[in-house]
C-alpha positions, 0 to 999 in steps of 0.5 A: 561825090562830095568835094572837100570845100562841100564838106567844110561848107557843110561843117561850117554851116552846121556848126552856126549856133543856135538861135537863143531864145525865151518866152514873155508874157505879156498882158496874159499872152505869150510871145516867143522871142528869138535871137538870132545871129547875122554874121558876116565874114570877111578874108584878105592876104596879106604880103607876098611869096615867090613861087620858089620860095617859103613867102611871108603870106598870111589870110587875115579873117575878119568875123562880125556878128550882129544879133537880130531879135524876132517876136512872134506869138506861139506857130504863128509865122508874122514876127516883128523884127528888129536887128539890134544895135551893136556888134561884136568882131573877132580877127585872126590870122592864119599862115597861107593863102585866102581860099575863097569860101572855105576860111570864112566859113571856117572863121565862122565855124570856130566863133560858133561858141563865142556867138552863141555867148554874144547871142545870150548876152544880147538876149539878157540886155534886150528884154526891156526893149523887147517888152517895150516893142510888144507894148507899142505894137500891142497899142498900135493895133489897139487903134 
């Protein structure tokens, strides 16, 4: 039998976005490059309640995103890979005690639309420095 922080976690982990992703040719190869999303959550409680009384207790959550781009050719396994600079964070709040996993992975689960967003952006802004990084592994091997 599954619990139900199994199911939620579960959610959670099917819910992260997708990996965005494109193809560049490059002096006549073809490289598959992937943006993927290195997201860490984070939760605290904030203020008190006494057990015999409605408290003022809240979870505030924390979700930060940085994007990490992988080159690679065509089913080969070996990538280079480069976490890019920047990040994206999003808080918010919710009324009630933090439970240990669940509301990071529900934070996460929630921004899953806005980090897909984030991951194409990053992918829109990166493509020079992407070219840039085959061009100088291209001349490093050449050597």
């Amino acid at each position: 039998m599954i619990d139900r922080l199994g199911i939620m976690a579960l959610a959670a982990t099917t819910a992260q976005p997708l990996p965005a992703s494109t193809q560049v040719v490059h002096r006549g190869n073809s490289y598959d490059v992937t943006y993927h999303a290195q997201t860490q959550a984070r939760h605290k409680s904030v203020g008190m309640s006494a057990p015999t009384r409605q408290g003022s207790e809240r979870c505030e959550r924390t979700v930060t995103v940085v994007a990490e781009r992988r080159i690679a050719l065509p089913g080969a396994d070996a990538a280079l890979t480069h976490r890019l600079p920047g990040a994206r964070t999003w808080r918010d709040s919710i009324p009630g005690h933090c439970r240990k996993d669940a509301n990071a992975q529900a934070a996460v689960a929630q921004r899953s639309a806005q980090i897909a967003q984030f991951l194409a952006e990053a992918m829109e802004r990166d493509r020079p420095d992407a070219l840039a990084a085959i061009e100088a592994a291209h001349a490093l091997a050449a050597r």
